[in-house]
ZAMI-435438 format. One line per 8 residues: number of its first residue (from 1); for each residue x, y, z of C-alpha. Coordinates in steps of 0.05 Angstrom, whole numbers, always signed. Layout:
! residues N
NUM) X,Y,Z  ...;
END
This chain:
! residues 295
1) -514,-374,+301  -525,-316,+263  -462,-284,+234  -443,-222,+191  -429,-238,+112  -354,-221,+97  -363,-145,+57  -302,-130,+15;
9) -266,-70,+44  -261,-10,-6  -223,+37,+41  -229,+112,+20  -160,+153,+37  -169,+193,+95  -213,+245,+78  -216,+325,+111;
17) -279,+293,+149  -240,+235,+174  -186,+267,+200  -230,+325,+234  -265,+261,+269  -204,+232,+281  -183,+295,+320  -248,+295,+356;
25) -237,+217,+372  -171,+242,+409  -200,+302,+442  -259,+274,+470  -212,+214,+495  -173,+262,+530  -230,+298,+560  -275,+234,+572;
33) -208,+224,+636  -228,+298,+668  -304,+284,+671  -318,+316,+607  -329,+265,+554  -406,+271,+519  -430,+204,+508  -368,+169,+498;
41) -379,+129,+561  -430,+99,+516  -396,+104,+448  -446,+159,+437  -422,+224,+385  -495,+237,+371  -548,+291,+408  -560,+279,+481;
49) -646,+285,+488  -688,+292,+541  -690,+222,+579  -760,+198,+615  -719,+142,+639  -667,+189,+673  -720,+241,+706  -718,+282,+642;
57) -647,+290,+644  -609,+294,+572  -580,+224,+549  -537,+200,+494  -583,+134,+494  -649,+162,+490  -642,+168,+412  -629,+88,+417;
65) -690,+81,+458  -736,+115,+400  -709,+80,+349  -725,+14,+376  -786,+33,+391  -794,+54,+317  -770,-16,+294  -805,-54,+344;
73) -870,-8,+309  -855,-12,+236  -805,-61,+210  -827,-146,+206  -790,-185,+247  -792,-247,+199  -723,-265,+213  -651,-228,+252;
81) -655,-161,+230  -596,-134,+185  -581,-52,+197  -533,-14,+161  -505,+54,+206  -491,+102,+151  -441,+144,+191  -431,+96,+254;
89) -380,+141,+293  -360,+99,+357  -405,+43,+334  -453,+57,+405  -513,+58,+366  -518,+4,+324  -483,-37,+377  -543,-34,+428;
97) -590,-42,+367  -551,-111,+351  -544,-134,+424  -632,-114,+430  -651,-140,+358  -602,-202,+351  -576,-201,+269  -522,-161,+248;
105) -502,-103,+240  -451,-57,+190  -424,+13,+202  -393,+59,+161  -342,+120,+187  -287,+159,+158  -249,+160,+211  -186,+109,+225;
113) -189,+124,+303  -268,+122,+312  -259,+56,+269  -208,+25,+314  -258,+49,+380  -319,+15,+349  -286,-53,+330  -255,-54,+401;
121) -322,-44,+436  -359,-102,+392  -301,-149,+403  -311,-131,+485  -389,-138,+480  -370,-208,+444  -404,-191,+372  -341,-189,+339;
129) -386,-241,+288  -434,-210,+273  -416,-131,+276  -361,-105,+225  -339,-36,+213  -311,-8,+151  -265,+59,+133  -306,+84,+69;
137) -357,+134,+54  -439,+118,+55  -428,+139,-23  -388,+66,-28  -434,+29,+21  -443,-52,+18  -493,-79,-32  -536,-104,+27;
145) -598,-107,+25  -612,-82,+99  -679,-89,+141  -654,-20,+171  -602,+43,+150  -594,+95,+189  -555,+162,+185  -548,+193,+245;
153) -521,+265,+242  -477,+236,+184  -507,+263,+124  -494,+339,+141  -425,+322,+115  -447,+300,+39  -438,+345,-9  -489,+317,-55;
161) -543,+295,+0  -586,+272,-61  -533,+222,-85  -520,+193,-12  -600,+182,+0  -608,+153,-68  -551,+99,-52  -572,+80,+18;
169) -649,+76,-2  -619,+34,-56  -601,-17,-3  -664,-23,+32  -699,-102,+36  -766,-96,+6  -809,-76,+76  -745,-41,+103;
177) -731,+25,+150  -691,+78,+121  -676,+131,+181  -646,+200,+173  -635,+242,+241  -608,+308,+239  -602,+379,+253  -643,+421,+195;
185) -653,+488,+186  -711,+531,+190  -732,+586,+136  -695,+649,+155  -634,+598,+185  -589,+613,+112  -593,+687,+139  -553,+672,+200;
193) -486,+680,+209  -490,+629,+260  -519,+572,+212  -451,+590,+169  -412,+577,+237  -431,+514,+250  -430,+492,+180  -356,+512,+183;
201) -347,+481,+253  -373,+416,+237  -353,+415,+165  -415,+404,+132  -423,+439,+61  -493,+419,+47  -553,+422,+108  -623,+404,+82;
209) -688,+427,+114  -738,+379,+133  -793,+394,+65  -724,+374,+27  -709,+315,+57  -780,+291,+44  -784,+316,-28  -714,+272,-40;
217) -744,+209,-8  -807,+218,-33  -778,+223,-101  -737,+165,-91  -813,+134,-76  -814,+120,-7  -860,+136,+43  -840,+184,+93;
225) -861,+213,+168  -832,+257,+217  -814,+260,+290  -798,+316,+312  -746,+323,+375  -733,+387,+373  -773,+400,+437  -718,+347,+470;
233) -652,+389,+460  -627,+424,+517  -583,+478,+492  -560,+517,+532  -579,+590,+562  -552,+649,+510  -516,+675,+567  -479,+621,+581;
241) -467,+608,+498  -439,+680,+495  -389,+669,+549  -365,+597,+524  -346,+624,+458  -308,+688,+489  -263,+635,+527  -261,+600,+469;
249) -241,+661,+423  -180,+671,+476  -161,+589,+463  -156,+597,+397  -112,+660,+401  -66,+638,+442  -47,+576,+413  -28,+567,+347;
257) -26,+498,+330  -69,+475,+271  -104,+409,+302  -118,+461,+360  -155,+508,+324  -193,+460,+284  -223,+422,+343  -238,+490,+371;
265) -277,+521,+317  -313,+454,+321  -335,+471,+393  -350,+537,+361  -391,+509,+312  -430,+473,+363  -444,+539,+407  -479,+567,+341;
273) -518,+516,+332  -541,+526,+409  -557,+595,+400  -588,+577,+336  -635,+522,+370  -644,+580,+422  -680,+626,+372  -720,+571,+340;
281) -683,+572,+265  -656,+496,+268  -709,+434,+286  -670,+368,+305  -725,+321,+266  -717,+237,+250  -746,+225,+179  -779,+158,+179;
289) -773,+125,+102  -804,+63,+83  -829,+20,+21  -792,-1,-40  -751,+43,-81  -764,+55,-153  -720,+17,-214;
END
């Protein structure tokens, strides 16, 4: 049987992220009991996309679907595959990439409570063995090496995005995947005082374009290609963004509790980035990386 080698835990005190995912973790628990809960059904804090499978209906798994397919495409399948989540959340993704791939897997959060969630759910799905989850930042990640790494909507909260891609291209086997999905800003975006919202909201200090995440990996000596899925969001209508954020103006007046606020200026931040998908200034893209990184 395949199992997962033992990784020393470095655990990094809980950092601002951690605890703002922490909060989330709670409120989305919460909501997840009134019908309201994202993808958390399917330990999902990523993008829902446009689903073929579901009539064209946004998913939280169709982002699991294309990266298998992506694998399946581009990565040798020589022996179990070993995949590093750089950001794992809940632990959905790289769970259903484990239970489809076989191997093991890795995942990385800052957060104590999506930590606790993630181990949980592989001990449930019986991969206890070969899945393992660890409190520490993708700056501190495991020596590997990894057939695939993936950062999903994780490294809009680096500060020095440079520094985190050089470290998990650093851990790529020779032949390995490296893939980055995120939200990234159009030219004319920095103008916005939207793209400032949402950077606020969802605490993320640094957001790269897509021409500078290719120059980085590129650098780094990597092959790169992109897939776009912008065209897969479904934000909603400005309208209906507009009226959202005046109910949510009146929550966050009218209650004065810290953890409050916080969780809704993340909502906040996520109606910007809406209105900013809306008017065509922020592309949701995958960057595809492959080959062997320089000395």
């Amino acid at each position: 049987m395949v199992q997962l080698p033992k990784y020393p835990i470095t655990q990094s005190p809980n950092s601002e992220i951690g605890s703002y995912y922490d909060r989330l973790a709670r409120w989305t628990k919460v909501a997840a009991l009134v019908g309201y809960g994202g993808g958390r059904a399917v330990l999902s804090v990523h993008r829902s996309l446009a689903d073929p499978l579901a009539g064209g209906r946004p998913t939280p798994t169709r982002l699991n679907d294309v990266l298998v397919a992506l694998v399946e495409r581009r990565v040798p399948r020589q022996s179990a595959l070993r995949i590093f989540d750089a950001g794992c959340g809940l632990g959905g993704v790289m769970l259903d990439l484990t239970r489809r791939f076989g191997g093991t897997a890795v995942g990385l959060t800052l957060s104590q409570a999506q930590a606790q969630e993630a181990r949980r759910a592989a001990g449930r799905a019986g991969l206890s063995d070969r899945v393992d989850v660890l409190v520490q930042s993708y700056d501190e990640s495991p020596a590997g090496p990894f057939d695939l790494v993936i950062a999903i909507e994780s490294l809009a909260h680096s500060a020095d995005p440079e520094r985190s891609l050089g470290v998990l291209a650093a851990r790529l086997a020779p032949g390995g995947l490296l893939i980055v999905v995120d939200d990234m800003p159009e030219p004319g975006a920095e103008s916005s005082d939207d793209l400032e919202r949402f950077k606020s909201g969802w605490r993320c200090p640094v957001l790269w374009s897509v021409a500078r995440y290719q120059a980085a990996l590129q650098a780094l000596g990597l092959v790169t290609h992109i897939q776009d899925l912008t065209t897969e969001c479904r934000p909603r209508e400005l309208a209906a963004i507009e009226r959202l954020e005046r109910w949510n103006r009146v929550a966050y007046a009218i209650v004065p509790l810290t953890g409050w606020r916080s969780t809704l200026a993340s909502y906040a931040g996520g109606l910007a980035l809406e209105r900013l998908y809306r008017r065509g200034l922020v592309r949701y893209c995958l960057v595809v990386a492959s080959g062997v990184t320089k000395a």
